[in-house]
TORMILO-855642 format. One record per residue: chain; x, y, z of N, C-alpha, C in turn. Coordinates in steps of 0.05 Angstrom, whole numbers, plus 5000, padded with zeros to 4 digits. Layout:
# TORMILO-855642
unit_n_east_n_north_n_up_ca_east_ca_north_ca_up_c_east_c_north_c_up
A_X_Y_Z_X_Y_Z_X_Y_Z
...
//
This chain:
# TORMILO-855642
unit_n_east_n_north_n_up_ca_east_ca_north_ca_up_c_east_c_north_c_up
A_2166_5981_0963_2177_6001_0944_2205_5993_0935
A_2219_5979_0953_2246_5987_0949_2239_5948_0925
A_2231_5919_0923_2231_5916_0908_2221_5920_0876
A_2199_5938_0884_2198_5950_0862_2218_5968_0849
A_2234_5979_0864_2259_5990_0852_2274_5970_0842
A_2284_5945_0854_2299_5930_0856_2288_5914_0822
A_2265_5904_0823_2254_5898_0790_2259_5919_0771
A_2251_5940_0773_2261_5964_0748_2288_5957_0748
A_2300_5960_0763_2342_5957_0767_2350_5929_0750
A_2333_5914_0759_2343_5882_0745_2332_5885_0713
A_2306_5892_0706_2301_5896_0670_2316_5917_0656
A_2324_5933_0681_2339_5964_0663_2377_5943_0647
A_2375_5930_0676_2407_5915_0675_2401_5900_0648
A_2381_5882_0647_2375_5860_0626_2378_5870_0604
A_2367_5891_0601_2371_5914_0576_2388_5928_0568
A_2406_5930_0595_2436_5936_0580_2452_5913_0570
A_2454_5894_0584_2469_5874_0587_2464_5855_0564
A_2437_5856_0543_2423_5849_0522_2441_5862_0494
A_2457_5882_0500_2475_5896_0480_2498_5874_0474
A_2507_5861_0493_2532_5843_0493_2537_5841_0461
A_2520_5819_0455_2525_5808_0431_2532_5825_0406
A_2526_5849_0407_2523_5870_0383_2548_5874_0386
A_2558_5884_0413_2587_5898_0422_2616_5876_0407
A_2601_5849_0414_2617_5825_0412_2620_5824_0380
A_2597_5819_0374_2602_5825_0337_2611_5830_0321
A_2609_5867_0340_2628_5884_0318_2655_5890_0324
A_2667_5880_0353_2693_5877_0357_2706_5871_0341
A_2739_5886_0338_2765_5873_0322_2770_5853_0335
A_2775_5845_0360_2786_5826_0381_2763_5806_0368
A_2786_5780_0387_2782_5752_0395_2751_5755_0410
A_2739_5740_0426_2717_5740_0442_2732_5733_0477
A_2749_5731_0471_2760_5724_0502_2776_5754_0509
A_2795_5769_0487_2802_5799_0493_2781_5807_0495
A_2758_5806_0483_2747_5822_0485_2733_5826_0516
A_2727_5805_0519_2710_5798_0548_2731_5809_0570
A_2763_5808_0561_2769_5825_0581_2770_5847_0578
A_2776_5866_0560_2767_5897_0550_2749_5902_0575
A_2722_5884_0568_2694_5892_0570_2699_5902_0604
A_2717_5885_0613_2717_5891_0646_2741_5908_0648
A_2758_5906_0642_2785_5917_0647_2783_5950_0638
A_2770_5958_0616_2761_5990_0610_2739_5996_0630
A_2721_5987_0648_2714_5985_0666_2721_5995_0700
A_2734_5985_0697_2758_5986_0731_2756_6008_0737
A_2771_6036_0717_2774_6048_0729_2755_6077_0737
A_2723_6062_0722_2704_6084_0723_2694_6060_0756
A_2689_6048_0757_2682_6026_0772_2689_6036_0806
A_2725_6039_0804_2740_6049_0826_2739_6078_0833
A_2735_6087_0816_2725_6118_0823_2701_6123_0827
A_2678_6112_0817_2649_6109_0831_2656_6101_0853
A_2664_6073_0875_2665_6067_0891_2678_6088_0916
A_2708_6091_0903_2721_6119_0922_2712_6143_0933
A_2686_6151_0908_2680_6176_0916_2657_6174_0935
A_2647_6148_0934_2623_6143_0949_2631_6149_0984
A_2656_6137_0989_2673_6129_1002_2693_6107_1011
A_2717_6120_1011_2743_6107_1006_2741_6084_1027
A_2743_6102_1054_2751_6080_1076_2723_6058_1072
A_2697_6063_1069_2680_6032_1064_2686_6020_1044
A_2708_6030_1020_2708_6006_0997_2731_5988_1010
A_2749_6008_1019_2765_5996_1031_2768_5969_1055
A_2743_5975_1076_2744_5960_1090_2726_5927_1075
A_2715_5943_1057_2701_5922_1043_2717_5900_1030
A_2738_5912_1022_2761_5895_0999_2771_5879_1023
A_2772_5887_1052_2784_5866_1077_2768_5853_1082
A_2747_5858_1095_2729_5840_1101_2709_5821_1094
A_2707_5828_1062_2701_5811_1043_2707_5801_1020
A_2734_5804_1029_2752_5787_1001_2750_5770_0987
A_2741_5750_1002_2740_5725_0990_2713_5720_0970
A_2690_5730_0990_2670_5728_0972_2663_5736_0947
A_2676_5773_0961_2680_5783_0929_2701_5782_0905
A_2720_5762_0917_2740_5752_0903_2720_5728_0883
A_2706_5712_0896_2704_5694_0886_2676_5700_0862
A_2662_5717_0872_2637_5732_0846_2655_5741_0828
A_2681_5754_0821_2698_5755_0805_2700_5737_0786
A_2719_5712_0810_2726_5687_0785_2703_5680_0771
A_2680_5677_0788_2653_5666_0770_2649_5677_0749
A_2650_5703_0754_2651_5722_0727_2665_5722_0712
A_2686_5715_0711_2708_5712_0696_2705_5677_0679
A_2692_5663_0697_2691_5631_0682_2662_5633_0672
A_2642_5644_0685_2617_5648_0664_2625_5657_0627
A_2645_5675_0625_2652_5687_0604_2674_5673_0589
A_2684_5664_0608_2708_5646_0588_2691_5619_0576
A_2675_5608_0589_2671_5578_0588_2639_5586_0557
A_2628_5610_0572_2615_5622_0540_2622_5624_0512
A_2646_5632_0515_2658_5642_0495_2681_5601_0478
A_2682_5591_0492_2688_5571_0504_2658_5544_0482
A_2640_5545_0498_2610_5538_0487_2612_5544_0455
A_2609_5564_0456_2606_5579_0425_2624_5566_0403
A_2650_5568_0406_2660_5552_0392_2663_5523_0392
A_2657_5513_0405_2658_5485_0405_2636_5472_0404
A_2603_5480_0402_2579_5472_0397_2556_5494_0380
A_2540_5486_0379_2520_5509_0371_2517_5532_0370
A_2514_5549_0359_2506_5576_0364_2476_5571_0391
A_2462_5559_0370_2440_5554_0394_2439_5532_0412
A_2452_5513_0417_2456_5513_0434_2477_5517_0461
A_2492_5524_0457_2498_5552_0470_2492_5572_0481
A_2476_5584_0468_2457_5603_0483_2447_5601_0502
A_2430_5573_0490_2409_5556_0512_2421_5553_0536
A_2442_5535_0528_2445_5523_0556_2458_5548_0583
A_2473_5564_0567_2471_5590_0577_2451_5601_0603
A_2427_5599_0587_2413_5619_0597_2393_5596_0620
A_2402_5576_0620_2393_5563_0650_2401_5563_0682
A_2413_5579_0678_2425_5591_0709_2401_5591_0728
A_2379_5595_0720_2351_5595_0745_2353_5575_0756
A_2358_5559_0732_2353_5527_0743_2371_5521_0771
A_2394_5525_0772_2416_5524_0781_2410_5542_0809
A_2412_5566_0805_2405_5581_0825_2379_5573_0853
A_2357_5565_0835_2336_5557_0838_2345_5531_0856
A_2363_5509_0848_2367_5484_0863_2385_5495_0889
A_2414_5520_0888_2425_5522_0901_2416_5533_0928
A_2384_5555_0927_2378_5565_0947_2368_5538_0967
A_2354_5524_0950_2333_5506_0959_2352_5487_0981
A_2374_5477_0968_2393_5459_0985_2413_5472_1001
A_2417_5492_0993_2438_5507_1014_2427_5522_1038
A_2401_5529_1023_2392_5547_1048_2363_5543_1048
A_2354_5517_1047_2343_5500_1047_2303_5518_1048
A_2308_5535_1030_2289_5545_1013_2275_5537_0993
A_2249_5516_1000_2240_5516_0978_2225_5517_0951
A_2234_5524_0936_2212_5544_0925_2179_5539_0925
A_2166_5550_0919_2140_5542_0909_2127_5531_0885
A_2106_5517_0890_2095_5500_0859_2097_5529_0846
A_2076_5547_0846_2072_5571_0832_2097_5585_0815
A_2121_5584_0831_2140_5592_0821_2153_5574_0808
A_2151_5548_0809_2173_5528_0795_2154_5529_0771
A_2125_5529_0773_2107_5532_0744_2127_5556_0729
A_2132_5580_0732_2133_5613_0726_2158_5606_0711
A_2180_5582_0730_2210_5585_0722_2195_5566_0689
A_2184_5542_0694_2179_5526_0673_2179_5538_0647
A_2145_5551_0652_2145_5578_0637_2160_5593_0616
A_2183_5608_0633_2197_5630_0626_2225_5612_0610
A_2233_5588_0619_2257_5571_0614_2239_5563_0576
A_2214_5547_0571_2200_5541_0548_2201_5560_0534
A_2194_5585_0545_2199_5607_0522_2223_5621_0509
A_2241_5616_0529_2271_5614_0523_2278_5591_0497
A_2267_5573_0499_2274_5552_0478_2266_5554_0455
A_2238_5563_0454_2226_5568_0430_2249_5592_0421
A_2243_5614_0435_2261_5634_0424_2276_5636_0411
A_2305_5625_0421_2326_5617_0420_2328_5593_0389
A_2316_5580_0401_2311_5546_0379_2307_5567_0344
A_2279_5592_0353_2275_5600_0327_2297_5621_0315
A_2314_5645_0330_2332_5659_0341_2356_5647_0307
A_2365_5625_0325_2392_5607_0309_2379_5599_0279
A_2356_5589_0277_2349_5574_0261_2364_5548_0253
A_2371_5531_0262_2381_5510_0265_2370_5496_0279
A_2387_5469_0272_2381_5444_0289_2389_5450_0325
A_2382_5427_0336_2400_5435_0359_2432_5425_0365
A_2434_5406_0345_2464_5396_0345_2482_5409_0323
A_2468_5425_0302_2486_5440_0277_2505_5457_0295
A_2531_5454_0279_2557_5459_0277_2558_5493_0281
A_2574_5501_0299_2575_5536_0300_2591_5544_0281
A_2585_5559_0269_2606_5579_0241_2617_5559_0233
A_2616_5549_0220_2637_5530_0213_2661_5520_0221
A_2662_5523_0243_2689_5517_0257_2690_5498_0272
A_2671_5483_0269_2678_5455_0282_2672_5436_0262
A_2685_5418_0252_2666_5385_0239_2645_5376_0242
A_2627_5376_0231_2594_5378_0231_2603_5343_0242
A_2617_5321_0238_2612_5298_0249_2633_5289_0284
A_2643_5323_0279_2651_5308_0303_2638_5316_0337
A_2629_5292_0344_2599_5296_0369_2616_5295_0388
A_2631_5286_0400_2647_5290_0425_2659_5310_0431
A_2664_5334_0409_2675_5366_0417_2643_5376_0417
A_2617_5371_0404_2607_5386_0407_2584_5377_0443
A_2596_5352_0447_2584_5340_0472_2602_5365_0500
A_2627_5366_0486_2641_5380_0500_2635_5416_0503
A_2623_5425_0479_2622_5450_0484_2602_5455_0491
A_2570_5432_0494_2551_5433_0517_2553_5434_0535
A_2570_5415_0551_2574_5416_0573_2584_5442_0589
A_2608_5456_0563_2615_5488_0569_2583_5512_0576
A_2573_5497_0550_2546_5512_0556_2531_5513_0589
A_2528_5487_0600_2528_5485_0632_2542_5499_0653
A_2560_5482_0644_2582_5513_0663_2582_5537_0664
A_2573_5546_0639_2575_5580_0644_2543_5585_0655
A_2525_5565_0645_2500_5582_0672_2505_5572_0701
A_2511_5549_0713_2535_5549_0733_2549_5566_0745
A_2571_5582_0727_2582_5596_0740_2569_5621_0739
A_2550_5625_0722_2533_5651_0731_2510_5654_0755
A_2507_5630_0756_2487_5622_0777_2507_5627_0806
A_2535_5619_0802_2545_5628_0825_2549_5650_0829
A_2557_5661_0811_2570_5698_0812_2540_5710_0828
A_2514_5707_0814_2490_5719_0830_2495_5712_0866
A_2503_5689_0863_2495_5680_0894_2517_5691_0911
A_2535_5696_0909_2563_5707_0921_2556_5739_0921
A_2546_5748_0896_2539_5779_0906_2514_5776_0917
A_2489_5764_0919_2470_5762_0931_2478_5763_0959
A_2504_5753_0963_2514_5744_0997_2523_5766_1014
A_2539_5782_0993_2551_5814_1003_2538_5832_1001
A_2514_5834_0987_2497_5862_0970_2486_5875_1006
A_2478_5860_1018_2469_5863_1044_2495_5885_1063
A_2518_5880_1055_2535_5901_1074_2552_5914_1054
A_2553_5905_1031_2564_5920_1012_2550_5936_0988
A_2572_5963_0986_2559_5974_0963_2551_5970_0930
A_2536_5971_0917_2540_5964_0888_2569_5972_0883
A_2576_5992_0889_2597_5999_0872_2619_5989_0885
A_2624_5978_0903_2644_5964_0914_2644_5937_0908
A_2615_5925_0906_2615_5893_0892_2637_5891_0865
A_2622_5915_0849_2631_5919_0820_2661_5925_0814
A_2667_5937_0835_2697_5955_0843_2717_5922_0840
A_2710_5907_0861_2721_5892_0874_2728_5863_0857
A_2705_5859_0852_2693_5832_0840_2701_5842_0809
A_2708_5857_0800_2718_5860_0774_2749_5866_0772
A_2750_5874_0788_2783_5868_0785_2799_5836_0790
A_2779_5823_0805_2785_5791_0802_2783_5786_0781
A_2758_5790_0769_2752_5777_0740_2776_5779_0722
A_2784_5813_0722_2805_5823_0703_2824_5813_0698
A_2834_5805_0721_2856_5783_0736_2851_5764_0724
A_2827_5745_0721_2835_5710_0713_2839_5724_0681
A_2810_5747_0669_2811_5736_0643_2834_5748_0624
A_2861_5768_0637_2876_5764_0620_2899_5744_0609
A_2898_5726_0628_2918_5713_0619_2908_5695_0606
A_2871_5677_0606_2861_5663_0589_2870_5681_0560
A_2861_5711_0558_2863_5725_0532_2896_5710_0530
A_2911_5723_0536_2929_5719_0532_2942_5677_0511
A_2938_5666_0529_2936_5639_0522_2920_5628_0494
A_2904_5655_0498_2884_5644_0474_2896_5649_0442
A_2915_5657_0447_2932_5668_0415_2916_5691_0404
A_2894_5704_0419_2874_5724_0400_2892_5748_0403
A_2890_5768_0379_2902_5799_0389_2895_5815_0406
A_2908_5817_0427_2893_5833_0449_2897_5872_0445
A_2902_5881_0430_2904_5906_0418_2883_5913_0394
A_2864_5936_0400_2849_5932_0367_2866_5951_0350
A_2865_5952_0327_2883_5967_0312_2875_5996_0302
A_2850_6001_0311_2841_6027_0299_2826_6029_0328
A_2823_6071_0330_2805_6079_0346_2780_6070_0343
A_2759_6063_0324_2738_6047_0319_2739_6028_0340
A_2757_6010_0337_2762_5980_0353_2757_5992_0390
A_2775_6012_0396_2776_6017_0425_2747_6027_0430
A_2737_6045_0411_2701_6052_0417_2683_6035_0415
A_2690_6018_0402_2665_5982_0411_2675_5971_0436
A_2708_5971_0443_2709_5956_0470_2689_5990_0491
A_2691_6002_0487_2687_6017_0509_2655_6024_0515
A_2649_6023_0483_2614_6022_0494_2609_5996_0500
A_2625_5974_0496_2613_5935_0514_2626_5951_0538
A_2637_5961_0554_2645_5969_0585_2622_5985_0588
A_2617_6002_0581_2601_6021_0597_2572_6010_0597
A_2560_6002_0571_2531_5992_0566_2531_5972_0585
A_2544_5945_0579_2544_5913_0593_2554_5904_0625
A_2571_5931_0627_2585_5923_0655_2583_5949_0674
A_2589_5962_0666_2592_5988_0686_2562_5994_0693
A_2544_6003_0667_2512_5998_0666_2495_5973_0675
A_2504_5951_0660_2487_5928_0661_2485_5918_0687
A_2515_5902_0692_2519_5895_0713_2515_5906_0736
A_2518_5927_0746_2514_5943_0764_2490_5949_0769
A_2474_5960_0747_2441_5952_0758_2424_5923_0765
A_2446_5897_0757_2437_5877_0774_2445_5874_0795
A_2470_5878_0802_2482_5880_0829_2456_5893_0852
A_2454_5918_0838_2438_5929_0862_2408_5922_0860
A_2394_5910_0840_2372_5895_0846_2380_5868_0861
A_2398_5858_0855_2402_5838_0880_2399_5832_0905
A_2404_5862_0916_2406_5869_0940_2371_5865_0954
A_2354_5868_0935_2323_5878_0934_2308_5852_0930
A_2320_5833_0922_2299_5813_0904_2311_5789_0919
A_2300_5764_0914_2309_5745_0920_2320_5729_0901
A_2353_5716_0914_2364_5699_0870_2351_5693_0864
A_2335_5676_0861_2307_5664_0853_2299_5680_0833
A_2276_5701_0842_2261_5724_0821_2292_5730_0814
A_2304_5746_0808_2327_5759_0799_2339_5737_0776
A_2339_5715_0784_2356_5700_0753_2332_5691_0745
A_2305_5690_0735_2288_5688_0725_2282_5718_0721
A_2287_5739_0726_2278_5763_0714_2306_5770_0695
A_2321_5754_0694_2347_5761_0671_2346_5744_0646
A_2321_5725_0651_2320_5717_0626_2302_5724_0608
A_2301_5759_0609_2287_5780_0596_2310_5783_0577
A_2345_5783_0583_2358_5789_0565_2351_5769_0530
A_2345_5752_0535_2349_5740_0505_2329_5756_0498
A_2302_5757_0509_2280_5771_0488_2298_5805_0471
A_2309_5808_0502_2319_5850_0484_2342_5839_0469
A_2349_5817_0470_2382_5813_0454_2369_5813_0422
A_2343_5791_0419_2324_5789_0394_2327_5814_0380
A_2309_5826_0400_2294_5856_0391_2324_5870_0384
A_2350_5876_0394_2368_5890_0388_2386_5878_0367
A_2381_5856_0352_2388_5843_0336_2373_5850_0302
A_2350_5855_0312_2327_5861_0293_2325_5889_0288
A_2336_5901_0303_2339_5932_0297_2362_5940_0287
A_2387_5927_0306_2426_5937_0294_2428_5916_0266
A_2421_5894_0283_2432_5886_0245_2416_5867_0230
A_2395_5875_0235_2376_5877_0211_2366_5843_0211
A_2366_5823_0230_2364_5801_0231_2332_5800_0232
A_2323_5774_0222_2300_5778_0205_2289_5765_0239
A_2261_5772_0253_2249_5766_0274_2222_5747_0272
A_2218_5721_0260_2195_5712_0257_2167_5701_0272
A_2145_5692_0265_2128_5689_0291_2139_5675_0315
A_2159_5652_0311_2169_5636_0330_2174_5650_0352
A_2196_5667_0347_2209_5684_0356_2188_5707_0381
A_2173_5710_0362_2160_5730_0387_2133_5720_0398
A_2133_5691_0396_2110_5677_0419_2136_5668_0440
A_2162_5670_0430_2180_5656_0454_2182_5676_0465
A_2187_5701_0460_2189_5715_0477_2164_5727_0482
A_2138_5720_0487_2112_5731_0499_2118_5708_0517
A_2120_5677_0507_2122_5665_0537_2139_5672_0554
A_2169_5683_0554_2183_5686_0569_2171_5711_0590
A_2164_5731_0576_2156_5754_0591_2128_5739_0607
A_2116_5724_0600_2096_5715_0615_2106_5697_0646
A_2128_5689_0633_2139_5668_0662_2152_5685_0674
A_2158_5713_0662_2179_5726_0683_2158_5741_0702
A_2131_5749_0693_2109_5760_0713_2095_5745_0731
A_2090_5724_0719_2089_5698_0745_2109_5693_0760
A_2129_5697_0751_2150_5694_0771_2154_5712_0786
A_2141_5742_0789_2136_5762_0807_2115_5759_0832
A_2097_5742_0819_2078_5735_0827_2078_5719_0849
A_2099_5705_0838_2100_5672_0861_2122_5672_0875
A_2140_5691_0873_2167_5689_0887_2153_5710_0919
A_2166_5700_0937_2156_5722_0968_2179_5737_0969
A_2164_5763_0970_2180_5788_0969_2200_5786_0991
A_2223_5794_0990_2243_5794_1014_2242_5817_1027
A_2248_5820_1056_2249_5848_1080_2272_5863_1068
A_2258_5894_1054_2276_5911_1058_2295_5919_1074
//
C-alpha cells in the first residue's frame, strides 16, 4: 500500500514539477533569480509546515543530519544552476536531454555503492523510458541535436556548445545526487524537514550565483512576484515535496525513472499554456516513455515499508 502511495506521490510531484518551464517563461527575472525565487519564496511556507509538525524533530533533524541534508541542498542548487547553465550554452534540446538522464546515473550509483544490481528487466524498462525521452524531446525542440539555443550562442562555435553538454551532464548528476542524499534521510526524516532543511542550503548557494550572474534579481511589477510565487508553490513546495516523500516508499531506481514522466506533462502543458504545436513524434515519445515507466514498476523489487 504504502508504495503504491509512494507512486501516486512521485506522478502527482512529476506533474507539478512539469509546470517549471511555463513559470520560467513567463518570468521577468534572469533564469538563475529566478531559480532562486523558486526556493527562497518557499522557505518560509516550508519552515512552518515543518515547525508545526514539530519543532523539537526538525530541530534535532537540522543536528543530526546536517550534512546530508546540507548536501541534497547544494545538489539542488547545482542541478539548477548548471541547467540553466546547459541552456545557454548548447541546445535547447539538447539540454533537456541530457538533463533528464539522471536514471542513468542513479541507476549506476546504487549498483556500485551499494552494490545493487539492477535487473535485465529493469535496465530493459530504463532503456525503454530513456528512447522515448529522445524521441520526445528530439521532436519537442525541433531541431538538430547540435543547433544553437536562442540565438545566443555562434552557431560555429563547438567548444562552448561541447561545454554546455557537458553542463547538460552535470545537472542530471547532480540531480541524481540530490535523490540519493534524500533517499538517505527520508528513512528518519520528515518530508517537511528534508524540504525545510535542504532548501535553505540550496537558497544559500543560489543567491549569490543570482547575484554574480548580472540578472535583476527584483521583478518590477506585482505580475512578476505572482509567477515567482506560483514556480514556489506548484514546483517546490508541491512538486518537490511529493517526491521527497515518495522517496521514502520507492526505491532511487523506480523513483528517477518514474520522473521521467515530467517531460511527457511538460509537452502536454506546453500544448495547452502556450499553444505549442504537439506532433505524432511527440506523442509516440511519450507513449514509449509511459511504457518504460510501467515496466519499470514492474521490474524494480518493491522496498519494506
Amino acid at each position: 500500500m504504502n508504495r503504491r502511495a509512494g507512486l501516486l506521490a512521485l506522478f502527482a510531484g512529476a506533474f507539478c514539477i512539469a509546470s517549471s518551464a511555463i513559470w520560467v517563461r513567463l518570468s521577468e527575472l534572469g533564469p538563475v533569480a529566478t531559480a532562486f525565487w523558486r526556493v527562497a519564496l518557499a522557505l518560509p511556507l516550508l519552515w512552518a509546515w515543518a515547525s508545526a509538525m514539530s519543532l523539537a524533530a526538525h530541530a534535532q533533524a537540522g543536528r543530526r543530519f546536517r550534512w546530508p541534508l546540507a548536501a541534497a541542498g547544494a545538489c539542488f542548487a547545482g542541478d539548477l544552476a548548471l541547467w540553466h547553465g546547459s541552456i545557454v550554452l548548447t541546445s535547447v534540446a539538447n539540454a533537456t536531454l541530457l538533463a533528464n538522464f539522471a536514471p542513468i546515473f542513479v541507476t549506476l550509483a546504487v549498483w556500485l555503492v551499494y552494490s545493487r544490481r539492477p535487473s535485465t528487466r529493469f535496465v530493459v524498462a530504463l532503456a525503454v523510458a530513456l528512447a522515448g525521452t529522445v524521441v520526445l524531446v528530439g521532436a519537442s525542440m525541433g531541431s538538430a541535436a547540435g543547433a544553437p539555443s536562442s540565438g545566443r550562442m555562434p552557431a560555429a562555435d563547438g567548444s562552448m556548445r561541447l561545454v554546455g553538454d557537458a553542463l547538460g551532464i552535470g545537472t542530471a548528476m547532480f540531480y541524481a545526487a540530490y535523490q540519493l542524499f534524500v533517499s538517505r534521510v527520508r528513512g528518519s526524516v520528515s518530508t517537511a524537514s528534508v524540504m525545510a532543511w535542504s532548501s535553505l542550503a540550496c537558497a544559500a548557494i543560489l543567491l549569490p550565483i543570482a547575484v554574480a550572474s548580472g540578472e535583476a534579481l527584483l521583478p518590477s511589477t506585482l505580475h512578476g512576484w505572482a509567477i515567482l510565487a506560483g514556480l514556489a508553490l506548484t514546483s517546490h513546495v508541491a512538486g518537490q515535496s511529493l517526491i521527497a516523500y515518495a522517496i521514502a516508499h520507492l526505491t532511487p531506481t523506480l523513483a528517477s525513472v518514474g520522473l521521467l514522466l515530467q517531460p511527457v506533462v511538460a509537452a502536454a502543458f506546453a500544448w495547452l499554456v502556450l499553444g505549442e504545436r504537439v506532433g505524432a513524434l511527440q506523442v509516440a515519445g511519450g507513449t514509449i516513455v509511459l511504457m518504460g515507466i510501467w515496466l519499470a514498476t514492474r521490474a524494480d523489487r518493491p522496498v519494506r515499508d
